[in-house]
C-alpha positions in Angstrom: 0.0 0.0 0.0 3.0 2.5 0.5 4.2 1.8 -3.0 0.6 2.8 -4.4 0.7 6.0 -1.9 3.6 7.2 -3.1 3.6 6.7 -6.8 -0.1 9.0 -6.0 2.3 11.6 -3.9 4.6 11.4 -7.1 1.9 12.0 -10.0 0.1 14.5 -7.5 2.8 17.2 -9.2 2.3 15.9 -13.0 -1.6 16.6 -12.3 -1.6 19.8 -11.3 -0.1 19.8 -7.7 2.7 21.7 -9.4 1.1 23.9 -11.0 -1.3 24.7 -7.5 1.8 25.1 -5.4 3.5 27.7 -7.7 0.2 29.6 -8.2 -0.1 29.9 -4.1 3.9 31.0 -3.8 2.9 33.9 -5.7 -0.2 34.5 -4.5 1.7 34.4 -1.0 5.1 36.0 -1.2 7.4 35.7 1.8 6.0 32.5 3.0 7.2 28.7 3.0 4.8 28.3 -0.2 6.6 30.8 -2.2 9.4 28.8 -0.8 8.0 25.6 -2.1 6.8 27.3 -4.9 10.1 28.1 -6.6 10.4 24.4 -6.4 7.9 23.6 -8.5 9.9 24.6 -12.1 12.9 22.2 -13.3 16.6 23.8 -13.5 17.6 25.4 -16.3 21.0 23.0 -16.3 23.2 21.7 -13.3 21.2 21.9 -10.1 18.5 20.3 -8.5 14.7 21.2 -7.5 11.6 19.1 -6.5 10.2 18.8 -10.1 13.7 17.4 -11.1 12.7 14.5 -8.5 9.0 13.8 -9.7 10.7 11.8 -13.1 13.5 10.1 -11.1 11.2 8.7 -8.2 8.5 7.3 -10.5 11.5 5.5 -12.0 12.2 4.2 -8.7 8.9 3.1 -7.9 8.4 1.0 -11.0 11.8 -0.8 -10.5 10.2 -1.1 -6.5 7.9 -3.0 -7.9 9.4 -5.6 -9.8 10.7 -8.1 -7.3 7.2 -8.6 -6.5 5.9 -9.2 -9.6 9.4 -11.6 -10.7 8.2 -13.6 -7.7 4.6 -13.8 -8.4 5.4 -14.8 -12.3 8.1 -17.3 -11.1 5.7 -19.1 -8.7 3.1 -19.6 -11.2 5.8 -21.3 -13.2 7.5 -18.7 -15.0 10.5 -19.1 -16.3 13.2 -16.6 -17.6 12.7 -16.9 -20.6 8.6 -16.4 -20.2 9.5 -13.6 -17.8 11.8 -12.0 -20.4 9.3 -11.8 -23.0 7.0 -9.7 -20.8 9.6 -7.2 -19.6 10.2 -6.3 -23.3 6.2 -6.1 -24.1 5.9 -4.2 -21.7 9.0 -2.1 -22.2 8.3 -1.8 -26.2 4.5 -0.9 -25.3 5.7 2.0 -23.0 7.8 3.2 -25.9 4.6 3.2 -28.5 2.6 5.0 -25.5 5.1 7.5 -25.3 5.2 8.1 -29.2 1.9 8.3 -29.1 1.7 11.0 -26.3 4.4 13.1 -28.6 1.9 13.0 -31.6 2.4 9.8 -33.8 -0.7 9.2 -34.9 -1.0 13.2 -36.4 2.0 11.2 -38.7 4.2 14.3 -38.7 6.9 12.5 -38.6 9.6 14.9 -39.5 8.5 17.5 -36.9 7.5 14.5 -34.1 9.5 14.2 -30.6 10.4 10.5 -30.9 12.3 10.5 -27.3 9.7 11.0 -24.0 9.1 10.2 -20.6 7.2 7.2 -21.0 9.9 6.2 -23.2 12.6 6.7 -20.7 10.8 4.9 -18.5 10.0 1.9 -21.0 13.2 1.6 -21.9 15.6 2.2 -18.4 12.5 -0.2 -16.6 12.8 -3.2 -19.4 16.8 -3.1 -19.8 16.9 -3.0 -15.5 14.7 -6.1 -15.1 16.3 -7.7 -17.5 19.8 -7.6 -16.0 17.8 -8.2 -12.8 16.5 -11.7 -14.2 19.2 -12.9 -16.0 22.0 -11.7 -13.7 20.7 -11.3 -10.3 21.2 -8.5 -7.8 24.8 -9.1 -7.1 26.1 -8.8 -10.5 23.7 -6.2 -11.0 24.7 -3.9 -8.4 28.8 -4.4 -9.8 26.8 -3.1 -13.5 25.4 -0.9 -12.1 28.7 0.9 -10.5 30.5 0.2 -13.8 28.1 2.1 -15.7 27.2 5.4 -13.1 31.4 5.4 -13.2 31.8 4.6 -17.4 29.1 7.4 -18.0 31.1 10.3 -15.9 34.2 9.1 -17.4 32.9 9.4 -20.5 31.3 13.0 -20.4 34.6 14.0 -18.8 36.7 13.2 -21.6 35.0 13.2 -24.3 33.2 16.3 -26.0 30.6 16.6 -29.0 32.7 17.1 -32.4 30.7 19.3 -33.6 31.5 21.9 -30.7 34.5 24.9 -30.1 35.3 24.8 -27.2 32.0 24.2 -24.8 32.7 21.6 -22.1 31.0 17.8 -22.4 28.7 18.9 -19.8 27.2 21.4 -21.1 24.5 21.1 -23.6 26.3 22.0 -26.6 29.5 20.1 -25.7 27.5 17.0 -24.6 28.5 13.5 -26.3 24.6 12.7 -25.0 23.3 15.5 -26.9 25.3 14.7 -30.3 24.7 11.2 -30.2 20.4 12.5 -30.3 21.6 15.1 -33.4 22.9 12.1 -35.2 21.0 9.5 -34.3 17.5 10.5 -33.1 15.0 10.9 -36.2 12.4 14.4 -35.4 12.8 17.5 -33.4 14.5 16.7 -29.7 13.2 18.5 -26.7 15.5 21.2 -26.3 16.6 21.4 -29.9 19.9 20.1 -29.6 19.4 17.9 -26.6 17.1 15.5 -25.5 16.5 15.2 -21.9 14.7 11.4 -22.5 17.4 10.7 -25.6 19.7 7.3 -26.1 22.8 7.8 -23.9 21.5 9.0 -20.7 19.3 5.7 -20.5 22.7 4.3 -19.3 22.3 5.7 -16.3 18.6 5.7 -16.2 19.0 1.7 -15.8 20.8 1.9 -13.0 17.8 4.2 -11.3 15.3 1.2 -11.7 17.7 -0.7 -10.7 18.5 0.7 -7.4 14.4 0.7 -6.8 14.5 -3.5 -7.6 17.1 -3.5 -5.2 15.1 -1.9 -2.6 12.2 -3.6 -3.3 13.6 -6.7 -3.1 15.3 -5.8 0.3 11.6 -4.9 1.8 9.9 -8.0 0.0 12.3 -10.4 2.6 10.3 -11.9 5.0 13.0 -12.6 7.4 13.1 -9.2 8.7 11.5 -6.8 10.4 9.7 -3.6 9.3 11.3 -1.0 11.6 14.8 -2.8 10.3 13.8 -2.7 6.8 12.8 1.1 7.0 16.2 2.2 9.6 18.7 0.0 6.9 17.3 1.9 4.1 17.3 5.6 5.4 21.1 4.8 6.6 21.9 3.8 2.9 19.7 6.4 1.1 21.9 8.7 3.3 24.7 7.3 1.9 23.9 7.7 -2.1 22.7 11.6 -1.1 26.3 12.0 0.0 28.2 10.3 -2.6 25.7 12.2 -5.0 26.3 15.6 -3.0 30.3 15.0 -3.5 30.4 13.7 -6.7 28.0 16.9 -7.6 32.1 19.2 -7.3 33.5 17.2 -9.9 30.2 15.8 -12.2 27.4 18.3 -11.9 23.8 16.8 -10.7 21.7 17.6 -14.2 18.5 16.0 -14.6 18.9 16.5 -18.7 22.0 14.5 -18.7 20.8 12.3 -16.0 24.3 12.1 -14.9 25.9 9.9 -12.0 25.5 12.4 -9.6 21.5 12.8 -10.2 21.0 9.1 -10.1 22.5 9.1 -6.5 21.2 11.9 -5.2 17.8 11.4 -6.6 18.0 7.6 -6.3 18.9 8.4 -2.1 16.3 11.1 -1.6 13.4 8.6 -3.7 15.1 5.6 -1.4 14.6 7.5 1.7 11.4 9.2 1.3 9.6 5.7 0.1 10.9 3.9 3.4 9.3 7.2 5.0 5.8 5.9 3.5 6.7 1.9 3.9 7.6 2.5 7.8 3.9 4.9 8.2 1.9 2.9 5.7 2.9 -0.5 6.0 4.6 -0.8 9.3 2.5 1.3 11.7 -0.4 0.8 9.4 -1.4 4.4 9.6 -3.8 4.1 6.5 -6.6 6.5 6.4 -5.0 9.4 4.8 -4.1 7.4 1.9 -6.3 7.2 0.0 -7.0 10.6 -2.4 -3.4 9.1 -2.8 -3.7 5.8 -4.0 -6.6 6.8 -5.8 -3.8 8.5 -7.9 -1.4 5.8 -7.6 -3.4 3.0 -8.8 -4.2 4.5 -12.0 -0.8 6.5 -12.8 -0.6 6.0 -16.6 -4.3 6.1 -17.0 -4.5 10.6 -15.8 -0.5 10.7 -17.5 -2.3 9.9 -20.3 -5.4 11.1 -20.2 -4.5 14.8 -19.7 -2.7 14.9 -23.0 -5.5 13.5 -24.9 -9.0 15.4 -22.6 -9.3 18.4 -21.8 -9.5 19.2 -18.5 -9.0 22.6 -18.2 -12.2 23.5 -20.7 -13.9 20.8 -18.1 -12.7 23.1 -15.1 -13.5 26.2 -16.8 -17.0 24.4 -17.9 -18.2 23.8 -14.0 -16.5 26.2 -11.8 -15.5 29.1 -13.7 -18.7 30.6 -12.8 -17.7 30.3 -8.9 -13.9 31.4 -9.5 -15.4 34.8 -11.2 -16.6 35.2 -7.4 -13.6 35.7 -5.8 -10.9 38.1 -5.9 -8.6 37.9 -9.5 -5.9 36.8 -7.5 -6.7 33.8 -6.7 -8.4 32.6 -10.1 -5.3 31.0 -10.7 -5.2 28.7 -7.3 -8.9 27.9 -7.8 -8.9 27.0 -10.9 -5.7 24.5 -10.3 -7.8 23.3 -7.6 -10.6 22.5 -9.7 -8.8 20.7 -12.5 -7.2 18.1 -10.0 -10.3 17.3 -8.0 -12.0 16.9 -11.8 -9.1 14.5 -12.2 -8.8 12.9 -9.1 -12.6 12.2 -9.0 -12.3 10.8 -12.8 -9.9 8.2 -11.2 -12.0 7.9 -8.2 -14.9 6.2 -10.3 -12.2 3.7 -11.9 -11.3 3.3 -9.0 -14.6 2.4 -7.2 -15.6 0.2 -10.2 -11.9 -1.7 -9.8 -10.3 -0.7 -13.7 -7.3 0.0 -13.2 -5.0 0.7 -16.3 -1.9 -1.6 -16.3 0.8 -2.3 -19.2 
C-alpha cells in the first residue's frame, strides 16, 4: 500500500499539484509556499529542484515494484525466458505510448518528438529487469557501479565534435546531446538535446535498478519492518552524500541524467519511500491514503489522459462561474484546484468500479 501512496504523492505534481503550489507561492510572497513554490519549475541546467525529482522517483517506484511481480510470475511457473518476453512487451509498449503521447498518430513524422518520458521509463525499466533476471542482484549492483562510473568518465573526456570549445557537460559540448543530433529521427526537446534521448538511459537503468534493489530488500520476509525502514534511510543517506560529493567534480543535471542525479535522486526517492513503507505498511497508519492511492493506482491512465481530454475546458465548464466570485488573485489557485479534483474524481470512479490501467 505504500508503494501505491507514493507513486499517487509522485503523480500528484504531473496533475496539477505543481502547477497549484506555484500559483499559491505567488499568491503568497514571503511565505514557506513561495518557498515551495520556486520548487515547482525544473533547473535550467546543473542543479536540483523538486520537479527534477518527480521523473527520477517514479522510476524508482516502477523498479520497487518488480521483485514482487518476478516472484509472483516465477511461482506460477514462469520461467526466464517467459518472464523476459513480458519485460520487453511491456518495455516496447511503453515506448509506442510515449510516441503516441508526442503525436504519432497526427504522422508528422519529421516535426514528431520521438524520445519521451514514458519512453525513458519503458526503456531504463525493461533493460533494469532484464539484468535483474538474467544476472541477479549481485552482479547487477557491480553493472550498475560500472556504468554510473563509465558514464562520468565518458562526459569527462569526451566532448561533441561538432563543438568549439564548450565543455562535455554542457548542452552544446554534450556527447549525450550529439549522439540525439545524429542519431535520433524528429525534433528533440531542447533542440539540440534531448533530456529522455539514447545515452542517458545508461544511467537511467541503474535508477530502476536501485528501486528493484530496494524492493527486493523490503519483499524479505526474514526481517522486520522497523529494520527494513532504519537500513534503508542509513543507505539512502549514503547515495545523497556520494551524490552531493560527486556533484564538485560531475554536476547533478536532470537532462543529462548524470551519476551524480542518479545518486542523489536515487537516495532522496530511497529515503522518502521507506518514509511511506515504515507509516503505511509498518504502523499501518492508513486513512489518509487514499485521495493518494486513488492517484497511484491509475498512474498511466491521468498521464495519459491529460494529453488527450481536456481538462482545463472541463474546469473552466463547471467552476469558472464560482472562481469569477472571488478576488482575481486567486483565479489562478482555484482554478488548479478545480482541475485536480476533476481528475482525481475521474480516477475515483475507476477506482470504485476496480479498472485499473496496467501495461
Amino acid at each position: 500500500m505504500s508503494l501505491d501512496t507514493l507513486r499517487g504523492f509522485d503523480m500528484f505534481f504531473i496533475m496539477g499539484g505543481d502547477a497549484l503550489f506555484l500559483c499559491l507561492g505567488t499568491l503568497l510572497p514571503g511565505t514557506f509556499l513561495e518557498v515551495w513554490g520556486g520548487q515547482m519549475m525544473h533547473v535550467d541546467w546543473h542543479g536540483f529542484a523538486f520537479e527534477d525529482f518527480i521523473f527520477p522517483l517514479f522510476l524508482f517506484l516502477a523498479g520497487v515494484s518488480f521483485p514482487f511481480s518476478l516472484a509472483k510470475q516465477r511461482n506460477n511457473g514462469s520461467g526466464n525466458i517467459a518472464v523476459s518476453l513480458r519485460i520487453i512487451r511491456r518495455g516496447i509498449i511503453l515506448i509506442l505510448l510515449g510516441m503516441i503521447y508526442n503525436g504519432l498518430l497526427q504522422f508528422d513524422f519529421e516535426n514528431m518528438r520521438y524520445a519521451s518520458v514514458l519512453g525513458r521509463i519503458g526503456s531504463a525499466w525493461m533493460f533494469a529487469a532484464l539484468l535483474y533476471v538474467w544476472v541477479g542482484r549481485k552482479w547487477s549492483a557491480c553493472l550498475s557501479l560500472f556504468l554510473l562510473f563509465a558514464y562520468w568518465l565518458l562526459l569527462r573526456f569526451v566532448v561533441a565534435p561538432d563543438s568549439v570549445g564548450a565543455s562535455g557537460y554542457s548542452m552544446e559540448g554534450s556527447i549525450v546531446g550529439y549522439i540525439d543530433r545524429s542519431l535520433l529521427p524528429g525534433r528533440l526537446h531542447l533542440t539540440i538535446h534531448d533530456p529522455e534521448g539514447l545515452l542517458s538511459t545508461l544511467p537511467a537503468i541503474v535508477t530502476a535498478l536501485l528501486g528493484m534493489f530496494t524492493g527486493s530488500f523490503i519483499s524479505a520476509k526474514s526481517i522486520g519492518g522497523i529494520r527494513k525502514t532504519v537500513s534503508l534511510i542509513a543507505f539512502a543517506i549514503i547515495l545523497v552524500v556520494v551524490g552531493m560529493l560527486w556533484n564538485r567534480v560531475f554536476p547533478i543535471n536532470k537532462n543529462l541524467w548524470t551519476s551524480s542525479f542518479v545518486c542523489y535522486a536515487g537516495g532522496l526517492s530511497m529515503a522518502l519511500f521507506a518514509l511511506f513503507y515504515f507509516v503505511v505498511d509498518v504502523l499501518c497508519w492508513r486513512k489518509w491514503t487514499l485521495f493518494f492511492r486513488v492517484i497511484g493506482m491509475n498512474s498511466i491512465t491521468i498521464y495519459l489522459a491529460q494529453q488527450f481530454i481536456d481538462f482545463s475546458k472541463t474546469t473552466n465548464a463547471l467552476f469558472g462561474g464560482v472562481i469569477e466570485l472571488f478576488p482575481e488573485a486567486w483565479h489562478a489557485v482555484l482554478f488548479w484546484v478545480g482541475y485536480i479534483l476533476i481528475c482525481w474524481l475521474l480516477l475515483y470512479v475507476l477506482y470504485r468500479n476496480k479498472i485499473f490501467l496496467k501495461v
